[in-house]
N, C-alpha and C positions, 0 to 999 in steps of 0.2 A: 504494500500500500504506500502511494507517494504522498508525500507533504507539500502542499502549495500553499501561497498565500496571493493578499490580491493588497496592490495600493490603492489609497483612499483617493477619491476621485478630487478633491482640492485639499491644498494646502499643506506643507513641508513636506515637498516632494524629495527635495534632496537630500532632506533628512531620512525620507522613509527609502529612499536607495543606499543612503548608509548604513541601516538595520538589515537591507536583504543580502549587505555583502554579508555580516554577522550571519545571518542564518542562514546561507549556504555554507558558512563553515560546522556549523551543529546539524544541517542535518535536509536543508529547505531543497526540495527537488525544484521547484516551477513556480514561475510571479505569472501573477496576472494583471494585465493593467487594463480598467474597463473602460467603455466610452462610451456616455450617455449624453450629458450636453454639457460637459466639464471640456478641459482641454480635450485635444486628438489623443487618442490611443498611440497613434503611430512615433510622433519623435518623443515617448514617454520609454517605449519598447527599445530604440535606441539607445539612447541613454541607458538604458540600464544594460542592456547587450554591450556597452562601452567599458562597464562599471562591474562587471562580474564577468567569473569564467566559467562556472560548469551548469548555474542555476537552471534550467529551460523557461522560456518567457512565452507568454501567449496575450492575446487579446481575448478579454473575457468582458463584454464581447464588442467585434466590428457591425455595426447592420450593413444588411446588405445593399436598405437600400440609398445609401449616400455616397455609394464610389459607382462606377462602374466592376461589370465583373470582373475586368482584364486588368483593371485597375486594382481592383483587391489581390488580385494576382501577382501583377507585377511590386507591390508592396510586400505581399508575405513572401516572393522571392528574394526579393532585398533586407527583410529584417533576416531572412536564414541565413542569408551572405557575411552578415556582418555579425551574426551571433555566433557563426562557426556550424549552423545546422540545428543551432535547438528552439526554431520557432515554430509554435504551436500557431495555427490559422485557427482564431474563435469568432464564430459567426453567427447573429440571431437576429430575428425579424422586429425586435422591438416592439413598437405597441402606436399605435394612429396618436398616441398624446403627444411622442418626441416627435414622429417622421413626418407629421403634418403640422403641426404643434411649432417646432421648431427649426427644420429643414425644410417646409413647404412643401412636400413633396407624399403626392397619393400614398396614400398604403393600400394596398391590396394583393390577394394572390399569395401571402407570403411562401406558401404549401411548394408550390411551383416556382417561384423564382428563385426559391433555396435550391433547387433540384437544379437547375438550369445555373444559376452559378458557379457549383461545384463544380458541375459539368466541364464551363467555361475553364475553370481556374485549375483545374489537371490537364486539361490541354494545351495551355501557357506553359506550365513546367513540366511537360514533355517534349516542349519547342516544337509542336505539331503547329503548321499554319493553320487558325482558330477560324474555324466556319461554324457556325452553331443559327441553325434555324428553328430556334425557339418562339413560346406562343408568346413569351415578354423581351427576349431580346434576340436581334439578326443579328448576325457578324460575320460580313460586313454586311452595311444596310443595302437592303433592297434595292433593285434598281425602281430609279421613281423616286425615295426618297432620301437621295442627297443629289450629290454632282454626278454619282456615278463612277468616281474614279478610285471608290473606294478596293482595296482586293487585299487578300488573307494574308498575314502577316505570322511570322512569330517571333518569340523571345529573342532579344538579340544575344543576351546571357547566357551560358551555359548555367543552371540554378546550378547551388550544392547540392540537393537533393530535388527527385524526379516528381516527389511524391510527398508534398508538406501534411504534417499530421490535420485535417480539420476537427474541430470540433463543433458543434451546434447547440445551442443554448434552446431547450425547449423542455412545453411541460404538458402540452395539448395532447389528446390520443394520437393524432395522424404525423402530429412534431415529432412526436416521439418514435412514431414508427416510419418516419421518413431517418432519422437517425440513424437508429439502430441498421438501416438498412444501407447508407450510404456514407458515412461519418467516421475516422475513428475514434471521436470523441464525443462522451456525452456529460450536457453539464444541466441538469433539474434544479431545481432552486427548493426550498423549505424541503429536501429531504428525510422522511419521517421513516427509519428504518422497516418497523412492523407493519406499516401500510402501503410499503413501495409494489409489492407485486401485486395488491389488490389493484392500488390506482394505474402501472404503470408497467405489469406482469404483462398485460394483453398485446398492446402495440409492441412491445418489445420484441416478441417471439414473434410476431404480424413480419416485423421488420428485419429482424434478424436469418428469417427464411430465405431473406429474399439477397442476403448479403454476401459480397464476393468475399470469399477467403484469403485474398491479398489482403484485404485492410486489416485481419488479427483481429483478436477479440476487442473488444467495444470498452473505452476507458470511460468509467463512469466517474465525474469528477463534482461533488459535493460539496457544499459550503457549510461548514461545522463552526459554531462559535464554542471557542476552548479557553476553559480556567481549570488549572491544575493544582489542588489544594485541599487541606481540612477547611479551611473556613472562605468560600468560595462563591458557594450557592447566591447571593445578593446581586452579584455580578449578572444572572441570570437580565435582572432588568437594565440592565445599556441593550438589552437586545430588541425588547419592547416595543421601542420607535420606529426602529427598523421594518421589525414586520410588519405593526399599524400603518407603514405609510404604504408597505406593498397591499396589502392585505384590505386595508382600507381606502387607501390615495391614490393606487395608480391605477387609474383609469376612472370611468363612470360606471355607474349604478347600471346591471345589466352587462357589461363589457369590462371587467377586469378579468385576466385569466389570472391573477393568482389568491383572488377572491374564490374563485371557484376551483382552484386546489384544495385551498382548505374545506371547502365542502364535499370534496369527492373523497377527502381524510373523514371526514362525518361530522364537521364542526358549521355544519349549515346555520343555525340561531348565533352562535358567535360570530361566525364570517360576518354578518347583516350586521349584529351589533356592532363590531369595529366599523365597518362600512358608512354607517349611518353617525354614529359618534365625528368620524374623520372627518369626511362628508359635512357637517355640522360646524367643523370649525375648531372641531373638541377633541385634539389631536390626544391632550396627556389621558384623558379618560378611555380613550381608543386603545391608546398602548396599554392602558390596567387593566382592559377584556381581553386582550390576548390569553389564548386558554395554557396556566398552568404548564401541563400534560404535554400540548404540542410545542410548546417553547421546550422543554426539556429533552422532547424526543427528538427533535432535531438537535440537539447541544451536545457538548462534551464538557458537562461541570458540574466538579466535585473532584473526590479524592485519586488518588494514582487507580488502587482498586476497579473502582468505581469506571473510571473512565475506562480501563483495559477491558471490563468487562463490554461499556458500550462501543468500543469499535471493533470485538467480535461481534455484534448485531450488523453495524455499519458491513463490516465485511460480506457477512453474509447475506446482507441484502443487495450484495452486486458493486459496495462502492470501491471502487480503484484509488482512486485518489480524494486525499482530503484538500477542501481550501479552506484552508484554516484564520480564521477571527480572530486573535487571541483577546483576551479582553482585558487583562493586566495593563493596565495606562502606562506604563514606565516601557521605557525599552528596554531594561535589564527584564522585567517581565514580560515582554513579546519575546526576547531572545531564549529565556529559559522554559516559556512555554513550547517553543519549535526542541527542543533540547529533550523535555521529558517524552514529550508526544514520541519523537525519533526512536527514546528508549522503549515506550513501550511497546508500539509496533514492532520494533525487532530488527 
């Protein structure tokens, strides 16, 4: 099982690339650096590709729909260039709040345009000249709709690798099983060990049927908040806001998907209640209906014990890798959090 972690989307950044040299020396397998409407992902992933040698860096995640696809391509071929080969390609469709919201730009189709990018962006780092007559993107375009003088092209690069790991960020049944099916990476968000194969058993094996055996088995990559201690449990609430704001904030009434993960966990009256709370304006009492139960079951805190016991459950619900929260404020305490974790997995 691998240890990741993810940087905070603003603010001491170069501090927090100082802590990821530290924890790739105790134990830190993979950063992730995300991009929602904070800075780019991309000259963040540099930098730290500058600034470490063995970590693997990933974008957790790019959407798709704010580059082109050739474009996402030709960037995850340059962060692998320059990291020496350890860049993970993380890709997710986001949500009509940012990509319309913030980029202008329709959302629609996500299902299909993930499929047809991918598509796109293994053909770029196979230096194959990229024709792709998809139902959302031609390449090149049509005759008719440019000059015409467009014609197939490829990398001028030779990549360092042919075949960049992707991963996809999803939580939907058909996400999930477009995944499983085409991806080597998968990244689910509020990970609830004992209910992952109820909500997330079906599309998996849907998708995994259908999956070529070159890509290896399927990295299931987790987001765990981790305190490791006797006196710890407290900590559990810096987590609170977080989910309140997924769970109840991000999106509208009717259209938030991760509103309705927690209902398909079986927290249907609380999902509404955070929802309606947040929605209201009533963020801090949103965060104090967060249930208990599923804040811990997606956590990692409490005692050394305690914890080794819950990432035998993580395990064996499929998870590969941890992204690891730590929740210790001190960086002496993020560093000795990635340190114990290390130990315990093994």
């Amino acid at each position: 099982m691998r240890i990741g972690t993810q940087i905070n989307y603003a603010g001491g950044f170069a501090e927090s690339v100082a802590d990821i040299v530290e924890l790739e020396r105790v134990g830190l397998d993979i950063v992730f650096i995300p991009e929602a409407y904070s800075f780019d992902a991309v000259s963040q992933l540099g930098y730290v590709a500058a600034k470490t040698e063995r970590v693997e860096i990933a974008s957790g995640i790019v959407q798709i729909y704010t580059r082109t696809p050739t474009l996402t391509a030709m960037t995850a071929a340059g962060l692998d260039f320059v990291s020496g080969g350890r860049f993970t390609l993380g890709m997710g469709s986001s949500g009509p709040q940012v990509i319309e919201g913030f980029h202008g730009v329709r959302y629609d189709a996500p299902l299909a345009r993930t499929r047809e990018v991918v598509d796109i962006c293994r053909q770029v780092w196979r230096r194959e000249r990229v024709v792709h007559d998809g139902r959302h993107y031609q390449i090149p375009l049509p005759e008719g709709q440019g000059t015409g003088l467009g014609k197939p092209l490829k990398l001028i690069n030779h990549p360092v690798r042919p075949r960049i790991p992707i991963m996809l960020a999803a939580i939907g049944p058909k996400n999930v099983a477009l995944t499983a099916e085409i991806a080597e990476g998968w990244e689910p968000i509020f990970f609830h060990p004992e209910k992952a194969a109820d909500v997330w058993g079906g599309p998996l094996a849907e998708g995994k049927a259908k999956r070529d055996p070159e890509l290896g088995e399927l990295d299931v990559v987790v987001g765990v908040p981790v305190a490791i201690g006797d006196d710890v449990k407290h900590l559990a609430d810096f987590v609170r806001p977080y989910l309140a704001l997924y769970i109840g904030g991000m999106g509208a009434r009717g259209k938030n998907y991760y509103n309705d993960l927690a209902c398909r966990y079986g927290y249907e009256a609380e999902a509404k209640q955070v929802q309606d709370l947040y929605l209201d304006g009533k963020k801090d009492e949103a965060a104090a209906a967060i249930p208990a139960d599923l804040l811990h079951a997606m956590s990692l805190i409490g005692p050394a014990g305690y914890v080794k016991e819950r990432l035998a459950a993580f395990r064996e619900a499929g998870a590969t890798t941890l992204q690891v929260n730590a929740l210790q404020g001190t960086r002496e305490g993020r560093i000795d959090t990635v340190r114990q974790l290390r130990e315990l997995i093994g």
